[in-house]
C-alpha positions as CSV (number, residue, x, y, z in Angstrom):
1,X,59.8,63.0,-121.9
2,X,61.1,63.4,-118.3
3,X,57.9,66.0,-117.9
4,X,55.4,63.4,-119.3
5,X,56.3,60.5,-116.7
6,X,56.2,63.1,-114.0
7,X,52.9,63.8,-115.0
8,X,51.9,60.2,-115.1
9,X,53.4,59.5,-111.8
10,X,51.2,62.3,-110.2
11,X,47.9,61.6,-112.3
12,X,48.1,57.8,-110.6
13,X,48.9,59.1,-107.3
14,X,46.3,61.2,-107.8
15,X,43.9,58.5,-108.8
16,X,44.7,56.2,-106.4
17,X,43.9,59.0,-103.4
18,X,40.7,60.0,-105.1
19,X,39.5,56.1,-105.3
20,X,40.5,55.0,-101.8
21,X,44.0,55.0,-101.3
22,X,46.3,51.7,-102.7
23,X,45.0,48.1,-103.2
24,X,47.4,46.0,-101.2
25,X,49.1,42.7,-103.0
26,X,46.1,40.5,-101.2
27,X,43.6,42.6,-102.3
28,X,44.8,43.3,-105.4
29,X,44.6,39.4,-106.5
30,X,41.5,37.7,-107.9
31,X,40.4,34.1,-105.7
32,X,42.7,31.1,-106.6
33,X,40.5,28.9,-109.2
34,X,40.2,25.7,-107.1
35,X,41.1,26.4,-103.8
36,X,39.5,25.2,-101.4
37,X,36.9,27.0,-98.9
38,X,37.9,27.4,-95.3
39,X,36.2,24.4,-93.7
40,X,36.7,21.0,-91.8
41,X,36.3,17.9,-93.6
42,X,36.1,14.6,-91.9
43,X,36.5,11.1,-93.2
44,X,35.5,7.9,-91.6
45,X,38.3,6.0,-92.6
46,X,37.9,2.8,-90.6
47,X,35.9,0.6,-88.1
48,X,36.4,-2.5,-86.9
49,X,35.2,-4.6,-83.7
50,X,38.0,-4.8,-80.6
51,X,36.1,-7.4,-78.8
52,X,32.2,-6.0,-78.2
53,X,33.3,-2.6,-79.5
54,X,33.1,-0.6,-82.1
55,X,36.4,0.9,-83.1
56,X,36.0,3.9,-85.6
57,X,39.1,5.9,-86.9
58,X,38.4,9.8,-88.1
59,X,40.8,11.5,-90.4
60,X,40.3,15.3,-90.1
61,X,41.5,18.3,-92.0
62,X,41.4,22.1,-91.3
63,X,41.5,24.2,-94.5
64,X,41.0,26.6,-92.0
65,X,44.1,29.7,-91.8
66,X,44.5,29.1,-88.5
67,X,44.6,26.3,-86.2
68,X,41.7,25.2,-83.8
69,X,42.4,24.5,-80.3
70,X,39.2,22.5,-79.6
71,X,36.4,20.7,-81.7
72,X,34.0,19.2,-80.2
73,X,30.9,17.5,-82.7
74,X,27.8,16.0,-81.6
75,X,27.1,12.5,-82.9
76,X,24.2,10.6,-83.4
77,X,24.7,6.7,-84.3
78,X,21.9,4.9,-85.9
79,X,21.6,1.0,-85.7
80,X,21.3,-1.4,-88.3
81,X,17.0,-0.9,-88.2
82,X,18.1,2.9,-88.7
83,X,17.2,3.9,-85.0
84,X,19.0,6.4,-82.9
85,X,21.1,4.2,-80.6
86,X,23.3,6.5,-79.1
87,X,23.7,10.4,-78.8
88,X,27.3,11.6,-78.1
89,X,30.0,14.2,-78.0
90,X,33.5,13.7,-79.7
91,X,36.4,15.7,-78.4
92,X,39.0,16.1,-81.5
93,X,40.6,17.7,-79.7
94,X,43.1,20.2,-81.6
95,X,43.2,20.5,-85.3
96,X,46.4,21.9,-86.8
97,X,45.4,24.2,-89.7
98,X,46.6,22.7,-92.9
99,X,47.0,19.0,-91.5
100,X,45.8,15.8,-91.0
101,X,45.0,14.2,-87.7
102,X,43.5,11.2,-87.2
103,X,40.7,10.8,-84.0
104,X,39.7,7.4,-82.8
105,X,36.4,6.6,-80.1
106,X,35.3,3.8,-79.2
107,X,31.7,2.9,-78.7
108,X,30.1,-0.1,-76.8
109,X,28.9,-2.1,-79.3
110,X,29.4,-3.8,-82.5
111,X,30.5,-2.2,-86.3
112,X,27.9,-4.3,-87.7
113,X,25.1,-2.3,-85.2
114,X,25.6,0.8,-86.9
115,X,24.9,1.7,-90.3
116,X,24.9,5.6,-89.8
117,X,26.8,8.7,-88.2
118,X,25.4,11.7,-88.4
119,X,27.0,14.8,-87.5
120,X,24.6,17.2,-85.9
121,X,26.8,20.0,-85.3
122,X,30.1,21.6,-83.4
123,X,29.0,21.6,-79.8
124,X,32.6,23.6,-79.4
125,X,34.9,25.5,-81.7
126,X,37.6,27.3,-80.1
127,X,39.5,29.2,-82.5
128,X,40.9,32.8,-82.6
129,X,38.5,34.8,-85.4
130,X,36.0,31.6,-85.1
131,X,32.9,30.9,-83.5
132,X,31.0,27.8,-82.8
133,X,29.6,28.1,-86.2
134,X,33.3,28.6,-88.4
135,X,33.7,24.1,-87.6
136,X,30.3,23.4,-89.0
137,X,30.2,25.8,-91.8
138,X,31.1,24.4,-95.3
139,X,31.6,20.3,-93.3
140,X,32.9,18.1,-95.3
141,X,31.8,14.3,-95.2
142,X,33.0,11.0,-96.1
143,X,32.9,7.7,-95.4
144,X,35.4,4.4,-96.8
145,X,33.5,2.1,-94.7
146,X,29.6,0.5,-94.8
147,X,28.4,3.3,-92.4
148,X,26.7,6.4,-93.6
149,X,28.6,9.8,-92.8
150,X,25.8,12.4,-92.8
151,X,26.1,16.2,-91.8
């Protein structure tokens, strides 16, 4: 019996040189059903008026696996007609990987004035393995206000 798993032993050796060498642990396992894509998603969780202004409060997350140093998204806001009334960037700044952070901006003029936000794009993402494109890519939207969160 010894003679047999000796023979076993070299016959998978053997196999596993002929096919490429060994399948590390990570390789070796199938995608998690479920888990989620690396990607940004963004929430609109708030906006109120502080005095002429528009106060709007950003929850971010970065399913990314690693953190970004900078983001930086172009924003276009569209008044209550559904105009363009104002073309900006937002600087969130740094975004953790696996956590929340919440981003507020202020913009001169009332919540009421604006019924969308449209996210054209990442005007910067600095991120070690990640261009401009990896905090675009896979965007995730949401709003829990009146306005529109487009992407």
């Amino acid at each position: 019996m010894g003679q047999l798993a000796h023979f076993t032993a070299a016959l998978a050796l053997g196999y596993c040189g002929v096919f490429g060498g060994h399948a590390t642990a990570q390789e070796a396992m199938p995608p998690v059903p479920g888990a989620r894509p690396e990607a940004i998603s963004i929430e609109l969780s708030a906006a109120e008026d502080i005095g002429a202004a528009c106060k709007m409060s950003f929850v971010v997350t970065n399913s990314h696996g690693q953190d970004i140093d900078k983001a930086v998204y172009e924003m276009v806001l569209f008044d209550a007609a559904g105009q363009v009334s104002r073309l900006t960037l937002l600087d969130f700044q740094d975004l953790p990987a696996g956590r929340l952070r919440v981003r507020q901006f202020q913009f001169p003029q009332p919540c009421a004035d604006i019924s969308r936000v449209l996210i054209n794009g990442a005007q910067t993402c600095t991120a070690a393995g990640l261009d401009v494109g990896g905090c675009s890519q896979g965007l995730t939207l949401t709003s829990r206000t009146k306005m529109e969160l487009l992407g």
